[in-house]
C-alpha positions in Angstrom: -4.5 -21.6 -6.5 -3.4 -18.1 -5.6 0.1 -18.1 -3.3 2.1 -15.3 -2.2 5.5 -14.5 -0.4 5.5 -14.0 3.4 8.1 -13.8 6.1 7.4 -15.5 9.5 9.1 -15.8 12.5 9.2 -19.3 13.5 11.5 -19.7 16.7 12.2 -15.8 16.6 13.7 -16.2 13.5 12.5 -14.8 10.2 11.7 -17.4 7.6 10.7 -16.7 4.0 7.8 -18.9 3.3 5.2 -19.8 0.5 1.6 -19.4 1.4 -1.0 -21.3 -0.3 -4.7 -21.3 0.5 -4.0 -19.8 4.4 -1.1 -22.5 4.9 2.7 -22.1 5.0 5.9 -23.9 4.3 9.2 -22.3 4.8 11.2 -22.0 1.5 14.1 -24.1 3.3 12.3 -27.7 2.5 13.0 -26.9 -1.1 16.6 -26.1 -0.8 15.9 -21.8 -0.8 17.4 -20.1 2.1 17.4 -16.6 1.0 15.5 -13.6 2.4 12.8 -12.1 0.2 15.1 -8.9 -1.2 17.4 -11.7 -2.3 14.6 -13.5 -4.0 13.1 -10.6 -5.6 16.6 -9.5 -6.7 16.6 -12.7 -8.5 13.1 -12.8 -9.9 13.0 -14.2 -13.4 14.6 -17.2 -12.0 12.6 -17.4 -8.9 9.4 -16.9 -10.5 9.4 -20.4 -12.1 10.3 -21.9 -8.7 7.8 -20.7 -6.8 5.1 -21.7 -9.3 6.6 -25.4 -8.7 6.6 -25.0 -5.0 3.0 -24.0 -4.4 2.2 -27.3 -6.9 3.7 -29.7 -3.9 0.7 -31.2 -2.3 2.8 -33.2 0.1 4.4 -30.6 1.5 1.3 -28.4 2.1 -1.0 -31.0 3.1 1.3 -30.9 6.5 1.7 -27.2 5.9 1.2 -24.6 9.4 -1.8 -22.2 9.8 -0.9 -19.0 8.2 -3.8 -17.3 9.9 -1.6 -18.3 13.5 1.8 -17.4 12.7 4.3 -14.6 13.8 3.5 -12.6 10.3 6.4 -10.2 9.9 6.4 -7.3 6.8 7.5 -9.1 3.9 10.5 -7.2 3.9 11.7 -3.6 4.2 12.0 -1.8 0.8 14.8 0.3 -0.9 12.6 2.9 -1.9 8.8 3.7 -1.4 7.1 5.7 -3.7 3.6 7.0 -3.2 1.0 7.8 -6.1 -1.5 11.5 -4.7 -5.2 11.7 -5.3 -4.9 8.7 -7.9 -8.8 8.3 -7.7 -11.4 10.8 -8.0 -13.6 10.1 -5.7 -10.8 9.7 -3.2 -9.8 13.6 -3.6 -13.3 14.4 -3.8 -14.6 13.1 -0.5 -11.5 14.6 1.1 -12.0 17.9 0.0 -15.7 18.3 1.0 -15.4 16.3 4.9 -12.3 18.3 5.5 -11.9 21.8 5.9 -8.2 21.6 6.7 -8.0 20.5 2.9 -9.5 23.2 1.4 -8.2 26.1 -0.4 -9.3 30.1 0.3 -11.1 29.8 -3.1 -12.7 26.5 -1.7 -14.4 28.3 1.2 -16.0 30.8 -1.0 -17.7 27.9 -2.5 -21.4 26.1 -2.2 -21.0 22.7 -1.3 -22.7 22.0 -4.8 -20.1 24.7 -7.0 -17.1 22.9 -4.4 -18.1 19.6 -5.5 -18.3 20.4 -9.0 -14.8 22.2 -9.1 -13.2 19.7 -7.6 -14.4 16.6 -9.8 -13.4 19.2 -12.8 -10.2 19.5 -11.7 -10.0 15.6 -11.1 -11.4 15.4 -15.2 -8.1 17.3 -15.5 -5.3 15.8 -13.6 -6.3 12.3 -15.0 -4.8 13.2 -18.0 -1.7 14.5 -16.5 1.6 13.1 -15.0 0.9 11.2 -12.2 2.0 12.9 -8.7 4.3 11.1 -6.6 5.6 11.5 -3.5 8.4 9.5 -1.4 8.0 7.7 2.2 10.5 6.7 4.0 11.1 2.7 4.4 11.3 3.4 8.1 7.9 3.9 8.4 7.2 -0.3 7.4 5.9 -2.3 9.8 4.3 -5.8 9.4 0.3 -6.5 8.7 -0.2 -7.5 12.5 1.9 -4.7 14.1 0.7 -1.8 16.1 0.4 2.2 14.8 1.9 4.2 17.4 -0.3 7.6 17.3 2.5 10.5 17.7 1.4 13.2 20.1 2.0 15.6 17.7 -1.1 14.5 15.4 -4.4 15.1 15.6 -6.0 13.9 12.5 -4.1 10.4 12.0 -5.9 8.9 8.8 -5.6 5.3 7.0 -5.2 5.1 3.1 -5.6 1.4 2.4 -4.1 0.9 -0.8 -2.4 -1.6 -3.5 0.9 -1.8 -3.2 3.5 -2.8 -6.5 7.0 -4.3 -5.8 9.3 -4.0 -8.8 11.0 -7.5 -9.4 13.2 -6.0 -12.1 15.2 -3.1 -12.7 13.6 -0.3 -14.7 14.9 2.8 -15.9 13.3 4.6 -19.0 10.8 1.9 -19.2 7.6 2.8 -21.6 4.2 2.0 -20.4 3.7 -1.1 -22.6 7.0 -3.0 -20.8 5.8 -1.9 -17.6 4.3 -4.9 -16.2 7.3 -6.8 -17.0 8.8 -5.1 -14.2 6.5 -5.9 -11.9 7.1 -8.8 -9.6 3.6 -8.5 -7.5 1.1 -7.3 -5.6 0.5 -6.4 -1.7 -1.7 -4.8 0.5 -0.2 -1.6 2.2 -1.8 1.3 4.5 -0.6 4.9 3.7 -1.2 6.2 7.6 -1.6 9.7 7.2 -1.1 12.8 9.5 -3.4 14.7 7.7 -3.3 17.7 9.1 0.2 18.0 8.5 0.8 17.9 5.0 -0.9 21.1 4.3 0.8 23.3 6.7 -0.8 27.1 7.7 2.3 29.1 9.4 2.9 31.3 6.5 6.2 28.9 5.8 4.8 26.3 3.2 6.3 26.3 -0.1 4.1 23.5 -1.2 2.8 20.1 0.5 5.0 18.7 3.5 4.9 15.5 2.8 7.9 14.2 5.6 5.3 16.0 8.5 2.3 14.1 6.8 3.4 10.7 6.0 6.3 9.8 7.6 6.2 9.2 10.9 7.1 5.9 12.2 4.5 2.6 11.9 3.0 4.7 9.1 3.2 1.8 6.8 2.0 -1.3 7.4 3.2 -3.6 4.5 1.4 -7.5 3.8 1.0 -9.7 5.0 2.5 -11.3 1.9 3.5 -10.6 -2.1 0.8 -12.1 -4.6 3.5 -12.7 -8.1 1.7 -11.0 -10.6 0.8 -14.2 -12.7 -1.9 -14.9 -9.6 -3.0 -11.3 -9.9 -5.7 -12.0 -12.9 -6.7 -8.0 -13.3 -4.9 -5.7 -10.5 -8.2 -3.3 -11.9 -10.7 -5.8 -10.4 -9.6 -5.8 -7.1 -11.9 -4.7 -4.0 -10.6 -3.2 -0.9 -11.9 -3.0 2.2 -10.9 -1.3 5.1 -13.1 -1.6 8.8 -11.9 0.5 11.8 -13.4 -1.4 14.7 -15.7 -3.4 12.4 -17.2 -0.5 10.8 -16.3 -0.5 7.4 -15.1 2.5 5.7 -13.0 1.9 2.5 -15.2 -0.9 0.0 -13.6 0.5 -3.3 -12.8 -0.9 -7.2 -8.8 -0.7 -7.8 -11.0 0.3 -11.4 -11.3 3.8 -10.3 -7.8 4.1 -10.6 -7.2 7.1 -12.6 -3.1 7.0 -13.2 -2.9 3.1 -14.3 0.6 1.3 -12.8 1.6 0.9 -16.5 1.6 5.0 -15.9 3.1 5.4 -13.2 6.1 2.8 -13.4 7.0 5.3 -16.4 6.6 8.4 -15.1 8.8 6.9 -12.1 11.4 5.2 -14.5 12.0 8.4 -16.5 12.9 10.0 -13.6 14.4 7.7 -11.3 15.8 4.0 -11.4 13.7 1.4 -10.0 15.7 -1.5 -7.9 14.1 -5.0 -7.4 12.6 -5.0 -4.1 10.7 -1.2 -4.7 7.3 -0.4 -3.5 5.2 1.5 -5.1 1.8 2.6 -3.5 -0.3 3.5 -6.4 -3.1 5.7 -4.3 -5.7 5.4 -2.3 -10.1 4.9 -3.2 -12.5 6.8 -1.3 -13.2 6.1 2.2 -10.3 7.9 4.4 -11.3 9.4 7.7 -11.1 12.8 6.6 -14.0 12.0 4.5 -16.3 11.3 7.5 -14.2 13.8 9.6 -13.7 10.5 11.6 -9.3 9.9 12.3 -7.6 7.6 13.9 -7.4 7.0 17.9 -5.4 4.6 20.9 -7.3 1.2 21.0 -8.9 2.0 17.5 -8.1 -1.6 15.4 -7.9 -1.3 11.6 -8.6 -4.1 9.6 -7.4 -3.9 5.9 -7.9 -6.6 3.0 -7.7 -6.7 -1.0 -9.0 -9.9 -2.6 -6.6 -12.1 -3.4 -3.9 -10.1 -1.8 -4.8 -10.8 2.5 -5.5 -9.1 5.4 -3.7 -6.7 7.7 -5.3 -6.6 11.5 -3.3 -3.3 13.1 -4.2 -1.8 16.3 -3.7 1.6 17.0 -1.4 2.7 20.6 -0.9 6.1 21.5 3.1 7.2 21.3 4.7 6.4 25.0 
């Protein structure tokens, strides 16, 4: 009986509600008025509640159609953090269906001596620090909202990926007491401006990562937050992402390089962690680039991991 957090407007107001096998009850009929931040900032207490909730068969026998409803973003996070080329084949494919990606050295290479450079360097950074990278919260939009295509981009790319909230506050947190930290799991979409983040006018001291990933829309977030007790193995997840029915992301979360446990330490070590952060922990193979196919006006992404729902976002060019 997997549930999950959602906001919904109902009357053009947000409501925090429980969803439970594609039906929803506002969190009011038990006596909880609070937003989701609020909720998250009081998880351990929450978490209990919920688990209750969901277990009321009279109040979701009469329960509204999730799959209907005005499905907002759960909520707009404190801080976003993003996990790079988290999974081999990921990197891989980007590198050899995207010449914008490649390096002077790459371009000297074979396809076959590209290929096998790249996974070697892959072989390598899985045993490093993760890399991580910030978006801006401004970028979150909700699962059903549009992407607005800035005029400015060329090569606008999805990243369908698992997204982390923190449900307690971490700071110097070692890899075995990461998951208590953790107060679920979401769907999110990394929109990408790929040509962007490696910049070629002679002034790039490294990747641009504001240019690439941080336009507005560039996030959609949901459509709801699965508490991590529904989540049997967040390494057994599949996701899927179609661009007008054609499906190009059908990944494992397994080939996951940098585990979560991993990366909420790195992060902790270096940063505190707030209840209420999102942490997108990278993206499996299947991005545009890797097809040399990107993103254009009327183009509809749909986005699901099991368990976790779906996003449906259509794509509008900027006004």
């Amino acid at each position: 009986m997997t549930y999950g957090l959602a906001t919904v407007s109902v009357n053009g107001a947000p409501q925090a509600v429980l969803v439970r096998q594609d039906r929803f009850v506002p969190l009011r009929r038990w006596g909880e008025d609070r937003d989701i931040p609020a909720l998250l900032a009081d998880w351990e207490r929450i978490a209990a509640n919920l688990a209750r909730w969901a277990a009321d068969e009279i109040a979701f026998a009469s329960a509204a159609d999730f799959a209907s409803a005005d499905v907002r973003a759960p909520y707009r996070p404190g801080q976003v953090f993003c996990t790079g080329a988290n999974y081999k084949k990921h990197v891989v494919g980007l590198i050899m269906g995207d010449p914008s990606m490649r390096t002077a050295e790459h371009e000297n290479l074979s396809p076959e001596e590209r290929r096998r450079q790249v996974e070697a360097m892959m072989d390598k950074r899985a045993k490093a620090l993760p890399f991580v990278f910030l978006k801006l919260p401004s970028c979150v939009i909700g699962p059903l909202d549009e992407v607005i295509l800035p005029r400015n981009v060329e090569k606008p790319d999805w990243e369908l990926e698992l997204g982390v909230v923190i449900g307690k506050r971490a700071h110097h947190v070692s890899a075995a007491e990461a998951m208590d930290h953790v107060a679920g799991f979401a769907v999110v979409n990394d929109v990408t401006a790929r040509e962007h983040i490696f910049r070629r006018d002679g002034s790039a001291i490294g990747a641009d990562w504001l240019s690439g990933k941080c336009f507005p829309t560039f996030l959609p977030f949901g459509p709801m937050v699965v508490p991590r007790d529904e989540v049997a193995d967040p390494y057994d997840l599949t996701i899927t992402l179609k661009v007008n029915g054609k499906t190009y992301q059908d990944e494992s979360t397994s080939d996951m390089m940098a585990s979560i446990e991993r990366q909420i330490e790195y992060l902790s070590d270096r940063v505190v962690l707030e209840p209420g952060d999102l942490i997108c922990t990278g993206s499996p193979y299947g991005n545009g680039s890797a097809f040399g196919v990107f993103l254009k006006a009327g183009d509809v992404m749909e986005g699901s991991i099991s368990g976790l729902g779906t996003q449906r976002n259509r794509c509008v060019a900027e006004a």
